[in-house]
N, C-alpha and C positions, 0 to 999 in steps of 0.2 A: 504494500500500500504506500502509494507515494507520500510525506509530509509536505506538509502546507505549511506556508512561509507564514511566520508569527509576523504580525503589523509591527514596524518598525514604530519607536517613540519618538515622535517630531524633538527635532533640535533646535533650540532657540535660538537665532543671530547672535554674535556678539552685539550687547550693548542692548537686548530684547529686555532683559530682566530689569536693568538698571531702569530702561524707559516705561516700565511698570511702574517705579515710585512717581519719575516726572511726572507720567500722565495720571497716574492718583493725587499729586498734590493739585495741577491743573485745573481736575475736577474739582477736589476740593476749595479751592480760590474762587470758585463759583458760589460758593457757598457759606463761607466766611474767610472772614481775614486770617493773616499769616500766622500770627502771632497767638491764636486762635486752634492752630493746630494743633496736634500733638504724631508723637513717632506712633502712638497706636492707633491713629486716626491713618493715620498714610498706610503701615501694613495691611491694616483691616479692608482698605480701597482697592489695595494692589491682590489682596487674597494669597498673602505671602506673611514671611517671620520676621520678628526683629532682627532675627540674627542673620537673614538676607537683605535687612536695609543695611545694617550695619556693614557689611562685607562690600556691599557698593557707594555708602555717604559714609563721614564722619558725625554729623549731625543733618535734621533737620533744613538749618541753612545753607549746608552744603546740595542738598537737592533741589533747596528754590534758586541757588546760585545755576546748578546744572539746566536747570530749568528755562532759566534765563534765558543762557547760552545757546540753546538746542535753538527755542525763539527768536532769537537776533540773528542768528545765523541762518535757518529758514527762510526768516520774512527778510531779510536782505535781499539776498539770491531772487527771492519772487519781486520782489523791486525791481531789484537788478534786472530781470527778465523781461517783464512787463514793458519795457522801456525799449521802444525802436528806435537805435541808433542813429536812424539818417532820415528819419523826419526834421522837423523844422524846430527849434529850441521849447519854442512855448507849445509845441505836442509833448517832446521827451520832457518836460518839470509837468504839463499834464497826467502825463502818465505813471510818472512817478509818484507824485500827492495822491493820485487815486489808488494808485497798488498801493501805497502805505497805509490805506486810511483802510481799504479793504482788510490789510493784512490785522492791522490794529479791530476791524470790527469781527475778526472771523475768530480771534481770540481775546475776548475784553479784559478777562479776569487775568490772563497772565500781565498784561499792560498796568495795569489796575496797582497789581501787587508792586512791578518794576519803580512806578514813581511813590507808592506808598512805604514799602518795604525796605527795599534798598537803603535809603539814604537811614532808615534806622542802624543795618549791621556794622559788624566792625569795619572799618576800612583797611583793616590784612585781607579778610575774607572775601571782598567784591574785588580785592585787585587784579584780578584776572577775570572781568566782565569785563568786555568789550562793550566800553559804552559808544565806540566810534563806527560801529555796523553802518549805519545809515548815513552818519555824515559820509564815511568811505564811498558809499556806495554815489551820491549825489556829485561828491567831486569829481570821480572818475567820469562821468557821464558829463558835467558841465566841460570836463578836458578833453572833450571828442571834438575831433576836428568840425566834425557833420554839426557839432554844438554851436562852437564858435564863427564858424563858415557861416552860418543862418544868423549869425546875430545875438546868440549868447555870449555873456562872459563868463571865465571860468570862477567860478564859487573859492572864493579864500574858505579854508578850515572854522575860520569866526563866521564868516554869512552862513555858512554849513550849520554850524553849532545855534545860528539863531533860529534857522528855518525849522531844524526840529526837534529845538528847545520851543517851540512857537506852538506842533504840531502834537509836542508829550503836552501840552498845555491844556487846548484844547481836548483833544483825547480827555484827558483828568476830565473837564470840565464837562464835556459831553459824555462821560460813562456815570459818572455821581451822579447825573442827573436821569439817568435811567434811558439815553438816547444813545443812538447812532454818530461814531464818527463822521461817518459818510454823508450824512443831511447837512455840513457844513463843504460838502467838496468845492463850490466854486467861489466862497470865502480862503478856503484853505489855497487852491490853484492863485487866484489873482494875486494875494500874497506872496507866494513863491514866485509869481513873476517877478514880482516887486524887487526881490532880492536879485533876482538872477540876469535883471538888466542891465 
């Protein structure tokens, strides 16, 4: 009698397990604040042990740091993408305002948490958050030839830092208030023109 092959037990990606806490804390930041949490609140989410958060965080902060990270990096790249390099300046800062704002509405709570939370932790601890995701993203794009050729100037590091010091702002203001980033987009566009003339 021939044997039958026993089901193989799926193997999780590198990095699957870990993004089990991120996407349980995620959730949880929909639900209340950070500080609000606890490490049995994140196990219980991810349907896992402390002794497997442990093995992937040092703490608690260390996975909304993670968390962060995976977010900024994501929504950058979809920035970054969104953005047709050889249209005309005020399409590519168009398109950019609106993938952010998109990207900002399509996760509020991790946003939410970034400007509430952050600026509580230690400052050892955030130092490897790339807070320059976005400004990176914006300069590089205003440095394109197809930018400048059409009539943009290229964005200094400060105009960078105020357009989405301008754009965490809003965001803040439109998420507290129980709205949509996005119902501000052609307040938010014409502004970014402003700068980027």
């Amino acid at each position: 009698m021939p044997r039958t092959a026993e089901p193989e037990t799926p193997v999780e990606r590198p990095g699957a397990y870990r993004s089990r806490f991120t996407g349980a804390l995620e959730a949880l930041l929909a639900e209340k604040r950070f500080p609000k949490i606890t490490i049995g609140d994140l196990v219980g989410r991810a349907h896992t042990s402390r002794r497997g958060f442990y093995e992937h965080f040092d703490s608690k902060e260390a996975c909304l740091l993670a968390l962060l990270k995976e977010a900024a990096a994501t929504g950058s790249a979809q920035v970054s993408a969104a953005v047709d390099r050889t249209a005309p300046w005020q399409t590519q800062i168009r398109q950019l305002v609106t993938a952010w704002l998109g990207v900002v509405d399509a996760r509020p709570a991790v946003m939410l948490s970034y400007i509430r939370d952050v600026p509580l932790l230690d400052a050892p601890i955030t130092a490897d958050l790339n807070h320059d995701a976005y400004v990176n993203v914006v300069r590089a794009i205003s440095a394109g030839t197809e930018f400048q050729e059409s009539g943009g100037a290229a964005l200094s590091r400060v105009r960078a830092l105020i357009l989405f010091g301008g754009l965490e702002k809003l965001a803040e203001d439109a998420l507290r208030r129980g709205g949509t980033v996005s119902a501000h987009t052609e307040e938010a566009v014409e502004s970014a023109l402003l700068l980027a003339s």
